[in-house]
ZAMARGU-4260 file (C-alpha; in steps of 0.2 Angstrom, whole numbers, plus 5000, padded with zeros to 4 digits):
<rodrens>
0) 4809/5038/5061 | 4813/5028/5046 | 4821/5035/5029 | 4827/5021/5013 | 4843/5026/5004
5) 4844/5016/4987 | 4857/5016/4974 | 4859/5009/4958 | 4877/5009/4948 | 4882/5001/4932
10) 4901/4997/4931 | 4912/4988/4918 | 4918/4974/4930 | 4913/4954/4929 | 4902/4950/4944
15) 4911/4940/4950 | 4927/4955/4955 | 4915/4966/4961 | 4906/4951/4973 | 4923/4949/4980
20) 4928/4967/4983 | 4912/4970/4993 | 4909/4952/5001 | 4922/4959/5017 | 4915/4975/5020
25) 4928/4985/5029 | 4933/4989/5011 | 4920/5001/5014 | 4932/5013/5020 | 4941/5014/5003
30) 4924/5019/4992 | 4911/5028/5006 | 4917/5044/5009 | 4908/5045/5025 | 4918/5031/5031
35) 4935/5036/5041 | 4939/5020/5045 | 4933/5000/5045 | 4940/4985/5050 | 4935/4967/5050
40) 4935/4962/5068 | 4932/4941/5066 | 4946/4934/5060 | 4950/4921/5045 | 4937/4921/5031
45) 4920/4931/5028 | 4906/4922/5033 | 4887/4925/5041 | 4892/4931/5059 | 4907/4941/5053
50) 4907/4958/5063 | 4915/4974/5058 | 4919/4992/5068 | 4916/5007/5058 | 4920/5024/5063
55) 4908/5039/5052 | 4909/5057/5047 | 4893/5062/5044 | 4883/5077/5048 | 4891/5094/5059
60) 4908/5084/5057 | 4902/5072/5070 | 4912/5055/5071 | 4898/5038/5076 | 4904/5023/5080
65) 4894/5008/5071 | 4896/4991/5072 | 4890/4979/5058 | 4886/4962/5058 | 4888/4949/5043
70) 4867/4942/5039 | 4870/4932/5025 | 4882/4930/5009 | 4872/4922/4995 | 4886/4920/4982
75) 4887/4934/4967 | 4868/4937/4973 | 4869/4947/4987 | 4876/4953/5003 | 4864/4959/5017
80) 4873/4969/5034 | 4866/4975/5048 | 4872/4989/5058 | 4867/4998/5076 | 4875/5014/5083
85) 4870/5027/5095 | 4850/5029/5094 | 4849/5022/5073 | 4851/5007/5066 | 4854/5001/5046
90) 4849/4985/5037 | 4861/4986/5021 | 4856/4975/5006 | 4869/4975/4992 | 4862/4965/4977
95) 4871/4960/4961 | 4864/4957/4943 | 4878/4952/4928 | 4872/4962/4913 | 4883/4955/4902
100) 4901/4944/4905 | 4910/4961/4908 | 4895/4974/4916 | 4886/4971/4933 | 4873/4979/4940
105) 4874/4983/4958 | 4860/4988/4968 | 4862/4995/4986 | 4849/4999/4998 | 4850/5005/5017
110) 4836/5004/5027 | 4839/5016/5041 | 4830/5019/5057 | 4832/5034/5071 | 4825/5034/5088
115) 4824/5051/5097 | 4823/5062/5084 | 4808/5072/5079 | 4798/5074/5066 | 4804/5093/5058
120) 4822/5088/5062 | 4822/5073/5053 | 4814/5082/5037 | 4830/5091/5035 | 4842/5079/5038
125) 4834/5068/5024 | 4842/5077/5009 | 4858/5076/5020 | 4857/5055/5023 | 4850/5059/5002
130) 4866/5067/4998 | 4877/5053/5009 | 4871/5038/5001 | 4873/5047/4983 | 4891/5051/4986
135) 4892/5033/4992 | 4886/5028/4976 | 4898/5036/4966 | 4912/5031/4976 | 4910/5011/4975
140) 4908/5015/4955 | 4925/5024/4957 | 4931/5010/4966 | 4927/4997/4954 | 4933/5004/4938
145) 4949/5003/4930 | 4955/5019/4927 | 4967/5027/4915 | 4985/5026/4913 | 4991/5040/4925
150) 5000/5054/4917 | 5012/5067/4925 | 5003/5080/4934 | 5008/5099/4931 | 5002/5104/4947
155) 5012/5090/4954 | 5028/5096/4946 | 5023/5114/4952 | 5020/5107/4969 | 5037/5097/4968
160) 5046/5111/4962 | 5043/5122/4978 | 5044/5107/4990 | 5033/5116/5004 | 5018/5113/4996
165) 5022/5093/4993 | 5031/5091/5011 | 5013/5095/5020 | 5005/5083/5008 | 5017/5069/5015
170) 5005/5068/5030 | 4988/5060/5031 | 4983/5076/5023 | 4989/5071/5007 | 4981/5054/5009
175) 4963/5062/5012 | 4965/5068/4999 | 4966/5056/4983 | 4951/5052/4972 | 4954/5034/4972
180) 4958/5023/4988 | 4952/5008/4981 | 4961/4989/4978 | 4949/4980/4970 | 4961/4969/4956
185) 4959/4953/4961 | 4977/4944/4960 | 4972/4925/4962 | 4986/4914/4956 | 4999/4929/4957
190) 5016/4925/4968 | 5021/4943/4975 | 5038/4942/4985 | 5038/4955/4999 | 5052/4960/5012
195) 5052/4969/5028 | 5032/4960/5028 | 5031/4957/5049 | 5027/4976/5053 | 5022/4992/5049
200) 5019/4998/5029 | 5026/4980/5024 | 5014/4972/5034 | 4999/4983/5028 | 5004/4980/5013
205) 5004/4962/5015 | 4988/4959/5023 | 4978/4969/5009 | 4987/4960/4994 | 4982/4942/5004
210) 4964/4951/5001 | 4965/4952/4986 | 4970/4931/4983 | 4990/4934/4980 | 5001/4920/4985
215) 5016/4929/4998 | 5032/4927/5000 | 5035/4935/5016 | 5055/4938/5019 | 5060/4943/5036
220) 5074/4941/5051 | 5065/4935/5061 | 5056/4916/5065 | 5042/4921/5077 | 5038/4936/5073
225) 5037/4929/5054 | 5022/4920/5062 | 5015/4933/5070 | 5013/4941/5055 | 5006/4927/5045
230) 4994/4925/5058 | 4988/4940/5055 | 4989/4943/5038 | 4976/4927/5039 | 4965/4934/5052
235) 4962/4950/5041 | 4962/4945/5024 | 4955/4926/5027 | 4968/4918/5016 | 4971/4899/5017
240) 4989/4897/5026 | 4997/4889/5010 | 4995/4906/5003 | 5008/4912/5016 | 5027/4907/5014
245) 5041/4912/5025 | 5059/4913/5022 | 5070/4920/5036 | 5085/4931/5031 | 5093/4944/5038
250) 5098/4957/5024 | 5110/4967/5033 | 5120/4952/5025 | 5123/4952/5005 | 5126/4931/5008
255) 5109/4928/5016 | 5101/4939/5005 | 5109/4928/4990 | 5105/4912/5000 | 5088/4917/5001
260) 5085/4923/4984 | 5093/4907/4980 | 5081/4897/4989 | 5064/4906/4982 | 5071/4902/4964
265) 5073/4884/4968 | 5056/4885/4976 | 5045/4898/4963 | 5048/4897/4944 | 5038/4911/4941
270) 5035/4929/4952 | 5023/4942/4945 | 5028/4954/4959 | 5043/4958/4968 | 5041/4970/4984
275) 5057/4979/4991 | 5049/4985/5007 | 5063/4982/5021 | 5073/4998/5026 | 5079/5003/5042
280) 5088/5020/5049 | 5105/5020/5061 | 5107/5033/5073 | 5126/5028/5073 | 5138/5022/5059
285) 5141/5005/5059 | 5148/4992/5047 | 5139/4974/5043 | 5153/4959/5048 | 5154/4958/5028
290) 5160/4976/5029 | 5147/4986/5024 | 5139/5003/5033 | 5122/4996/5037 | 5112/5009/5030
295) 5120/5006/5013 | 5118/4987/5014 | 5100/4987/5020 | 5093/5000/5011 | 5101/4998/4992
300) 5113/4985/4991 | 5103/4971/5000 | 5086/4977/4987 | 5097/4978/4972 | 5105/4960/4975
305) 5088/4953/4977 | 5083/4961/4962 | 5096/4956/4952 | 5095/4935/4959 | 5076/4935/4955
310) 5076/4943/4940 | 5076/4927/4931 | 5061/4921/4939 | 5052/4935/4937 | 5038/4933/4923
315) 5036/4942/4905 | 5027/4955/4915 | 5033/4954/4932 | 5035/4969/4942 | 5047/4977/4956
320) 5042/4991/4968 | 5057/4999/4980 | 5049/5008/4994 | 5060/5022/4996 | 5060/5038/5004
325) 5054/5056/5003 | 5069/5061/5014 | 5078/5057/4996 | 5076/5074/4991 | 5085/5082/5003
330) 5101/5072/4995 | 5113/5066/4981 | 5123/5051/4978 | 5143/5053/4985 | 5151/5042/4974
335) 5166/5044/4982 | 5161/5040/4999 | 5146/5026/4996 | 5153/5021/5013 | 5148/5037/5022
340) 5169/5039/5031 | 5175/5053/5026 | 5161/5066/5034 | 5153/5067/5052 | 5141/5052/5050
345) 5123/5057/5051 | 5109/5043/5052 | 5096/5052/5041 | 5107/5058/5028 | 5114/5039/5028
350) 5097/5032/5023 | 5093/5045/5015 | 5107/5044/5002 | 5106/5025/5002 | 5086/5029/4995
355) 5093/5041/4981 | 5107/5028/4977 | 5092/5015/4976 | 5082/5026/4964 | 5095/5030/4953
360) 5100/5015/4949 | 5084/5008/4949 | 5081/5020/4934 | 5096/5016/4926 | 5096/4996/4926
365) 5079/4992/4924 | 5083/4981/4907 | 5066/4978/4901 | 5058/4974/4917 | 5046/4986/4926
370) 5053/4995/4942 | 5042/5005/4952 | 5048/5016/4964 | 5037/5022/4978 | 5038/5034/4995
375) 5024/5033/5008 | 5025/5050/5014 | 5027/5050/5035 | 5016/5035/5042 | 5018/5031/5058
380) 5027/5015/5060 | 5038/5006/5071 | 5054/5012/5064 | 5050/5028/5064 | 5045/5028/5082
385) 5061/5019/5085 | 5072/5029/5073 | 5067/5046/5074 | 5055/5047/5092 | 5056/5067/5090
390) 5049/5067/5074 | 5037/5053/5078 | 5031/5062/5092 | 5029/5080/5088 | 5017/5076/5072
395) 5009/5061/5079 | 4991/5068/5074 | 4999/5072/5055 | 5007/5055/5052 | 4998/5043/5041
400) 4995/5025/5049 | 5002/5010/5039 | 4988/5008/5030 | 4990/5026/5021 | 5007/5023/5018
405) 5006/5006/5012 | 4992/5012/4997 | 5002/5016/4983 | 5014/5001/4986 | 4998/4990/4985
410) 4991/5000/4971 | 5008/4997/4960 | 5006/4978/4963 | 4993/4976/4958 | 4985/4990/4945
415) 4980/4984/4927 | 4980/5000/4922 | 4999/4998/4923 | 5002/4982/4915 | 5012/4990/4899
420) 5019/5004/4908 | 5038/5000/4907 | 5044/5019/4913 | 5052/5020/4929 | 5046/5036/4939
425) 5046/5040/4957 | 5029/5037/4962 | 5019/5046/4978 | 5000/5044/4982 | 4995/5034/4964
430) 5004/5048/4956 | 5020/5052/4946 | 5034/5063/4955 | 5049/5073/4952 | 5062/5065/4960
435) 5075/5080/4960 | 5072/5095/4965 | 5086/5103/4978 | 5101/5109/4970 | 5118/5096/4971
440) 5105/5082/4971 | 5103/5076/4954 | 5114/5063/4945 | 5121/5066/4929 | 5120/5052/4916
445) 5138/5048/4921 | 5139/5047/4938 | 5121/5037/4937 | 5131/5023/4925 | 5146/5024/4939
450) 5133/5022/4952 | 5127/5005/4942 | 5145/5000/4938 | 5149/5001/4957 | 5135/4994/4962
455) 5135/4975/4951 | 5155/4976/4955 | 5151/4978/4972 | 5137/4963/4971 | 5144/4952/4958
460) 5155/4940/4971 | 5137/4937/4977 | 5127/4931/4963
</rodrens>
């Protein structure tokens, strides 16, 4: 049995973006909604022979695997797939006519053909494969236009205010949940700084924005598994290795984090991007050699320093994102125990205070440049299995994976539909946040500006 599925969209996107959103096809996973996953399993660079794993919901909630294999690539012409599962097979043609410098016309067409199926089955499963392919349709149109400036949600602030509803969207729930998963802004000849980039949501992050042509800076403690990571942030994005730069530090330590700062100056007169990734949780107080409490030093000091040494290099429109934490909520600043030694030491409340004091001050000492702050709801990472096992383990199946997590933090690097927006706003799924909600958590004006103060005394000696 064989049914045709075609598919015509217009979108608002030179030929050439949407050539190269569509020329890897696991992106397939953010635009088909019948998709649940896709990856790219031939490393390095697209090319005829490139094969892919999907995993699809289609009918009855029943998950097929596929596995697709790259034809041919004819350059901002066509793409053309072929695809075998379980008793069906597909021959995907995508096809691409330039209407004008800034419209193209995408044309996509699926051959699909079904062995054991009879004939009065398959007549009522053909306005079900109908309906797939039109969703599909829709969703790469989604995927590829630039949308609005996002505005404050009122159900978000609803949702925020009474905190249940927002914690169970911290999950993969939450995730499944947006309109838009899509990266399609290309970022050729951008310079994007990243720590934390070897694992977990950094290294999500970090592959995808290699994707999309950015030149990385990857920042981390470690020499080998630095490499690792810029081994496979090539194998899954295809990126030539001069894209990839490495610069160890270990930013427990204020004076490495200088020295490296120092060094990425010296090396990179202009970033567009800045990416504060690199957190980390202690079970047990303990203080740097430099006489810090770690949590403090790696999770606000250490981002505000490197903000403040990059600074002038970053570009008229150059950007930060913080990575902090949903577990902010739960907390205020102590002003008068930054340190955490007067009360019973606690590792979550540590981080999650150092978060809030990152926020805040981050909000308050923006000076003209634009500062995103971001949380990636509970993904399941290797900290978190390391940090908090428990937790880890008793909502395994409710935790997003890196890749969920990592989304917004991509999606604020590289959005144009944020290119003027200089508000800083606590930032969760594509989406604008409260950030206070719990009582005794919110910073008045004053202890904000006393937050800043101690915060460049604190790092002055260092810059």
């Amino acid at each position: 049995m064989n049914h045709l599925l075609e598919e015509y969209i217009t979108v608002k996107r030179p030929i050439a973006d949407c050539f190269a959103y569509l020329r890897d096809f696991s992106t397939i996973e953010q635009w088909d909604p019948s998709v649940l996953s896709a990856r790219k399993l031939t490393p390095g660079p697209v090319r005829p022979g490139s094969e892919y794993q999907l995993e699809l919901k289609l009918i009855a909630s029943q998950h097929l695997a596929m596995h697709y294999t790259q034809i041919a690539i004819d350059e901002q012409k066509s793409l053309v797939l072929q695809g075998y599962g379980d008793n069906f097979s597909a021959l995907d043609t995508i096809s691409f006519r330039a209407l004008d410098a800034d419209t193209t016309e995408i044309h996509y067409r699926a051959e699909l053909a079904f062995t054991g199926l009879v004939s009065p089955l398959f007549g009522l499963l053909k306005p079900a494969f109908n309906r797939i392919g039109d969703q599909a349709a829709r969703g790469l149109k989604r995927a590829l236009e630039i949308p609005a400036t996002p505005e404050r949600l009122l159900k978000d602030t609803i949702s925020d205010r009474l905190l249940i509803p927002a914690v169970i969207n911290f999950g993969r729930r939450g995730y499944a949940q947006q309109a838009r998963k899509s990266h399609s802004n290309r970022m050729d000849g951008k310079v994007i700084a990243i720590t934390g980039p070897t694992a977990g949501l950094g290294l999500s992050a970090a592959c995808e924005l290699a994707r999309l042509g950015a030149t990385l800076i990857l920042i981390g403690r470690d020499h080998e598994r630095l490499r690792q990571a810029r081994m496979q942030i090539m194998d899954f994005s295809g990126c030539a290795e001069d894209k990839l730069d490495c610069y160890e530090a270990d930013l427990a330590l204020l004076e490495n984090t200088a020295k490296v700062a120092r060094e990425i100056r010296g090396a990179y007169p202009s970033i567009d991007v800045l990416i504060n990734n690199a957190g980390a949780l202690f079970n047990e107080r303990e203080e740097t050699k430099e006489g810090f409490e770690f949590s403090l030093a790696v999770n606000f000091l250490s981002p505000m320093l490197l903000t403040k040494a990059l600074r002038p290099n970053l570009n008229a429109n150059g950007r930060v994102v913080n990575v902090v934490s949903g577990g902010l909520y739960t907390q205020g600043i102590k002003l008068d125990d930054m340190q955490y030694r007067q009360a019973p030491f606690n590792g979550s409340k540590a981080y999650a205070r150092a978060k809030r004091a990152l926020l805040t001050a981050s909000q308050h000492s923006a000076n003209g440049i634009m500062v995103h702050n971001m949380h990636p709801g509970w993904a399941a990472t290797p900290g978190l299995a390391k940090s908090l096992p428990s937790f880890n383990q008793s909502l395994a199946k409710h935790l997003r994976d890196s890749r969920m997590g990592a989304d917004t933090m991509i999606w604020l690097a590289s959005a144009t539909e944020l290119e003027d927006y200089k508000d800083t706003h606590l930032w969760f799924d594509r989406r604008i946040h409260t950030d206070t909600v719990l009582p005794g958590t919110a910073s008045s004006e004053k202890d904000a500006e006393a937050l800043c103060q101690w915060c460049d005394d604190t790092l002055a000696k260092y810059l």
